[in-house]
C-alpha positions in Angstrom: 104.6 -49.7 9.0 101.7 -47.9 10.8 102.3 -44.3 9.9 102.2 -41.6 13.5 99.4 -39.0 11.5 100.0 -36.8 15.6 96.3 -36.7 16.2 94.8 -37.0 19.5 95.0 -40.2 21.4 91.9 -42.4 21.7 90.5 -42.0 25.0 90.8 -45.3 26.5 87.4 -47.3 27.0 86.0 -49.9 29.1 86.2 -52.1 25.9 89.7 -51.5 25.1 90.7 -52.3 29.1 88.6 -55.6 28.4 90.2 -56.5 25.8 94.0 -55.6 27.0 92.8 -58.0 30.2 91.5 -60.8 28.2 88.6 -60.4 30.2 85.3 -59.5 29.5 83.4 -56.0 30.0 81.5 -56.9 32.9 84.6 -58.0 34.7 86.5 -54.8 34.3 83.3 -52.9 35.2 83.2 -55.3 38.6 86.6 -54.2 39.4 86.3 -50.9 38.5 83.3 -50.9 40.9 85.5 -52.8 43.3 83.4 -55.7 43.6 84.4 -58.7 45.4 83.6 -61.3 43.5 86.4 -61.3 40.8 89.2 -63.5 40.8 92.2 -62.0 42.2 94.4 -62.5 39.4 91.9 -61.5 36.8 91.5 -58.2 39.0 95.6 -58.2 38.8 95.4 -58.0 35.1 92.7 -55.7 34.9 94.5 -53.6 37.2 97.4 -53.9 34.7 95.3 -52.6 31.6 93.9 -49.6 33.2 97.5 -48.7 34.5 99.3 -49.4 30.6 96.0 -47.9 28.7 95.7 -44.7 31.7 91.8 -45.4 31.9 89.9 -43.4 34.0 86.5 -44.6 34.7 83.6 -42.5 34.0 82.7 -41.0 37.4 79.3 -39.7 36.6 78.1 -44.1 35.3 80.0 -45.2 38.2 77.9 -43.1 40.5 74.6 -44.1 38.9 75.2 -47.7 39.1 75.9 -47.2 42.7 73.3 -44.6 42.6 75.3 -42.0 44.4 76.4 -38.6 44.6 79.6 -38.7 45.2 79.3 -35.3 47.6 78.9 -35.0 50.8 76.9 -31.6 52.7 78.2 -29.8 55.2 75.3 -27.5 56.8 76.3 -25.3 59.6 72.6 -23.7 61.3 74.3 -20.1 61.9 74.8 -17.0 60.3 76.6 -16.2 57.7 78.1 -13.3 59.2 79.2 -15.6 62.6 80.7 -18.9 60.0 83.4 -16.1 58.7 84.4 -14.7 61.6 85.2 -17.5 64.0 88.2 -19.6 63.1 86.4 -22.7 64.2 84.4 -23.6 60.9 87.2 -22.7 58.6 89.6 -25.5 60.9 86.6 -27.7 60.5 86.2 -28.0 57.2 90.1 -27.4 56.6 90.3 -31.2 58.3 87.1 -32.6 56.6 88.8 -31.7 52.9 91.7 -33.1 53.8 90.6 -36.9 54.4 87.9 -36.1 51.2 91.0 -35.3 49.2 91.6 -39.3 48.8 88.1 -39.7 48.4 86.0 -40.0 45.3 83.9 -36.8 47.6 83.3 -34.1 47.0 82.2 -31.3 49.6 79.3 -29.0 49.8 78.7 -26.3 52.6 75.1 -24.7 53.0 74.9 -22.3 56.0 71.4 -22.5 57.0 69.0 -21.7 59.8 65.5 -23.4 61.6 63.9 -20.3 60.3 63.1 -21.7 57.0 64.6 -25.3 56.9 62.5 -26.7 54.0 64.9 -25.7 51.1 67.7 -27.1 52.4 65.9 -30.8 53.2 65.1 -30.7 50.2 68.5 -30.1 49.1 69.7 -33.1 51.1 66.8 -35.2 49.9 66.9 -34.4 46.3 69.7 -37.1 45.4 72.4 -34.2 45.8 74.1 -35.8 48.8 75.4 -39.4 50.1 75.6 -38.3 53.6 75.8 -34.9 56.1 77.8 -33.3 58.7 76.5 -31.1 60.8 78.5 -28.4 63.5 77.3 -25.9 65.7 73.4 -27.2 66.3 71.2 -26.1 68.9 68.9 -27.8 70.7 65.8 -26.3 68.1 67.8 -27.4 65.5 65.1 -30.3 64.6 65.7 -30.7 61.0 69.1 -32.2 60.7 68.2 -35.4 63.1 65.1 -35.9 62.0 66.8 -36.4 58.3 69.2 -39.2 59.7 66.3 -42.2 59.4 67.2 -40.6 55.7 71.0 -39.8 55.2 73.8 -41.3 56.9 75.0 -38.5 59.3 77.4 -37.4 61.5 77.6 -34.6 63.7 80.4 -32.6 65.6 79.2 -33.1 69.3 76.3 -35.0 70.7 73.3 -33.5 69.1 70.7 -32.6 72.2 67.9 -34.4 70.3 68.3 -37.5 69.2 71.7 -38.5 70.5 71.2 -42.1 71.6 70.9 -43.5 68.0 74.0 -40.6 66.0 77.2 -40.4 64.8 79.0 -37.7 66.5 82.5 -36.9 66.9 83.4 -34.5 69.9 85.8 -33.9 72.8 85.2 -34.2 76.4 83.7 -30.7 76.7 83.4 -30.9 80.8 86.6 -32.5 81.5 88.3 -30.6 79.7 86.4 -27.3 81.3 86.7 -29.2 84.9 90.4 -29.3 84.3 90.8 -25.5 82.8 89.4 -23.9 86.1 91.6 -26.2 88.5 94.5 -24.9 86.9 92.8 -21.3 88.5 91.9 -22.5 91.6 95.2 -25.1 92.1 97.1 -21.4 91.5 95.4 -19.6 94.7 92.5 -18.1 92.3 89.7 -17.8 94.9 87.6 -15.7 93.1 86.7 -18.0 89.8 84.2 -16.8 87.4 83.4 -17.7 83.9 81.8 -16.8 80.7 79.3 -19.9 79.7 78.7 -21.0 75.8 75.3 -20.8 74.8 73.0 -23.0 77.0 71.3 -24.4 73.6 74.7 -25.8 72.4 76.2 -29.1 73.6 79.8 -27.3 74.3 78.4 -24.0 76.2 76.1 -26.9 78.6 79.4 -28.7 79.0 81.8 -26.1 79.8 80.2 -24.7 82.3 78.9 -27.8 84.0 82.5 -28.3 84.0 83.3 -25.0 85.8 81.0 -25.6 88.4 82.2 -28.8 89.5 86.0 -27.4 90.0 84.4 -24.7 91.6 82.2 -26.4 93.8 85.4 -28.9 95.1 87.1 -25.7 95.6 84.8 -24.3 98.0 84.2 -21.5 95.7 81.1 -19.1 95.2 79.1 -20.9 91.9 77.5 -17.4 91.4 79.7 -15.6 89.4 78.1 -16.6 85.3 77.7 -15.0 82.7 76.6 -16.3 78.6 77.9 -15.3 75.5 76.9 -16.6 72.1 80.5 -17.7 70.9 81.9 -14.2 69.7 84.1 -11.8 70.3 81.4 -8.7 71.3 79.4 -11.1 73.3 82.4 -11.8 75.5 83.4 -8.4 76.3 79.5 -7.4 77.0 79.6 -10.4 79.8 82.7 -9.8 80.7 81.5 -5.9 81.7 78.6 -7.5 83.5 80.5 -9.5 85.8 83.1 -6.4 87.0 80.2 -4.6 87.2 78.4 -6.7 90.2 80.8 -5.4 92.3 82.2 -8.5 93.6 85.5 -9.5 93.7 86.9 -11.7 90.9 90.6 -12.7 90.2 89.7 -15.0 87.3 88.0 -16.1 84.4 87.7 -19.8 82.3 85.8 -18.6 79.1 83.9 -20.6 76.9 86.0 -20.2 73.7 88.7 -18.1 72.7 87.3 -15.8 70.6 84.9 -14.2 73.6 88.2 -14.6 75.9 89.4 -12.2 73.3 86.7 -9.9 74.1 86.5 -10.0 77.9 90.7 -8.7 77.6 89.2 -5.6 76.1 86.7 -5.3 79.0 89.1 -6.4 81.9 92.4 -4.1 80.4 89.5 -1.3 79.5 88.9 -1.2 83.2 92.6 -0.2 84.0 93.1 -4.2 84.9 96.1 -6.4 84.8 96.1 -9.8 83.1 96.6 -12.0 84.6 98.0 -10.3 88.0 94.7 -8.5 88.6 92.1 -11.2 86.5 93.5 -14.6 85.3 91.8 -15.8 82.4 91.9 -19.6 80.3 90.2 -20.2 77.3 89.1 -22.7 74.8 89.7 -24.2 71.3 93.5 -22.8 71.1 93.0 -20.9 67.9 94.3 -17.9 66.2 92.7 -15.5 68.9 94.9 -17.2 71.5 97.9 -15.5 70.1 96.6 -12.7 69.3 95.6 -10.7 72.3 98.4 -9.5 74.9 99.6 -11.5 77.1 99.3 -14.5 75.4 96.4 -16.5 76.4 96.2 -20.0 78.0 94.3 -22.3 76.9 92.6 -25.9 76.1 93.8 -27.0 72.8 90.8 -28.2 70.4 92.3 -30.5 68.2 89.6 -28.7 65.2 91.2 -30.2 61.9 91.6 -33.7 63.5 87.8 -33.4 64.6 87.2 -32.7 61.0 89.3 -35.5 59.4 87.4 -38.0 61.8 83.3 -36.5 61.4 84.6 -37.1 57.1 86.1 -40.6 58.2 83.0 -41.5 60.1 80.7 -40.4 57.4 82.3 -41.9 54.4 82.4 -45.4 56.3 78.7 -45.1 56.9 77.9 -44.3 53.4 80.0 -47.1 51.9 78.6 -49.3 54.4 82.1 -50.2 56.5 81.7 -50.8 60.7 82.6 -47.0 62.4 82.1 -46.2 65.8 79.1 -44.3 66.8 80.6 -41.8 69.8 84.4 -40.8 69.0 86.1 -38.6 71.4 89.1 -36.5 70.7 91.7 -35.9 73.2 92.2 -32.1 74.4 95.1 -30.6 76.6 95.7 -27.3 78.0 97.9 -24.9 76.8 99.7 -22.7 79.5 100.8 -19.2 78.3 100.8 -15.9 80.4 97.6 -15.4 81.2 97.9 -17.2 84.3 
């Protein structure tokens, strides 16, 4: 009888599933590596072995024979002090850990900038990364799609170099903008101005190329614009510089929520109702929606889901699997009370 001494348990090896299986080591290290070209039921038995003898394979040899990383970067070309205060990249990478969690992926984020670009292509090109996201580019933002030739990438929204030949994951941006203002001017808004994106950025082009056509079927003036850069100051500063032209304005469709935010503080600091004096619709239907008083309509960004589907995308491309190159996301518009 084989006396229990309590030590430690051996730490199972590749040798020890081998010889479980009846198989040799290269044929557990096949389906380890999930490789075709073992017979099913060997692979069965295998499978078996690993399960009784609670083998893990070493990660770090896996990834060398493979010669990957098994991470994935996440570079967002803004400030740091802009990621942390807009909802939108936290929902973003909320959605892109959640489909990495069944992943062997990891996730990296580098907030970076065209000012000095070189250390983080480096970064990327180092052998630190399988593959990229990228949210929030501009239309200087070079770097990122000149690396693609170099990493499989994906971006959130069509980048505005490059975009014939990448991976992006977006919603209809104009549609959805086209279909925000109707719901002003289809209510008797005649009066219809709006607070544009940033005219380097995909969305901010979008949205307001949407506004103008619902404006333009509506008879409306196409006059009444103003730009913000995505935040909360930016959208009450525009906001003051449209009620202080003079002219007459009974709405608003802004660019994203959180400058739809700032543009209440400007409308109600002016002694102004919402939305019986200015009607106002937003965009991305995040926390800054629900926030502000009255409640503010608006179109619903599906965020995490964009997320899960730029990690999706990216994943197949590393591992070599067919993925579409242009997915779009539905939208839908939210109607609360300020309309």
């Amino acid at each position: 009888m084989t006396q229990d001494t309590g030590g430690p348990r051996p730490v199972p090896t590749l040798e020890m599933v081998a010889a479980l299986a009846g198989v040799s080591r290269a044929t557990v290290s096949r389906v380890v590596n999930d490789s075709p070209s073992v017979d099913p039921e060997l692979a069965q038995s295998v499978k078996k072995a690993i399960l009784a003898l609670d083998y893990t394979p070493n990660r770090a040899a896996r990834s060398l024979a493979k010669r990957r990383a098994n991470a994935v970067t996440l570079i967002v070309p803004e400030s740091t002090s802009k990621v942390f205060a807009d909802p939108f990249f936290a929902s973003v990478v909320q959605g892109i850990a959640l489909f990495l969690t069944d992943t062997e992926y990891t996730l990296n984020m580098v907030i970076s900038s065209e000012s000095k670009p070189e250390k983080t292509r480096s970064f990327l090109l180092g052998g630190n990364v399988d593959g990229v996201l990228v949210v929030s580019h501009h239309s200087g933002d070079h770097s990122w799609t000149h690396l693609s030739g170099s990493l499989p990438m994906v971006f959130a929204g069509r980048p505005l170099v490059g975009g014939r030949e990448s991976y992006y994951v977006e919603v209809d941006n104009e549609q959805a903008a086209y279909s925000a203002t109707r719901q002003l001017t289809d209510s008797g808004r005649r009066h219809v101005a709006t607070i544009a994106g940033p005219q380097d950025m995909p969305p901010g082009i979008d949205r307001l190329a949407g506004w103008r056509t619902a404006v333009r079927e509506a008879g409306l003036a196409e006059g009444l614009v103003e730009v913000g850069d995505f935040t909360l100051a930016s959208g009450a500063r525009a906001m003051h510089r449209l009620l202080d032209r003079g002219t007459p304005i009974d709405a608003v469709f802004v660019g994203n929520d959180q400058m739809a935010a700032g543009a209440y503080t400007a409308i109600q600091g002016r002694g102004l109702r919402i939305p019986e004096d200015v009607a106002v619709v937003g965009f991305d239907d995040d926390s800054f929606a629900t926030s502000v008083t009255p409640a503010l309509t608006t179109v619903h960004h599906p965020i995490i889901e964009l997320g899960k589907k730029m990690a999706e995308t990216l994943v197949n491309l590393i591992e070599g699997k067919p993925t579409e190159r242009v997915t779009r996301m539905p939208t839908s518009l939210v109607l609360r009370d300020s309309v």
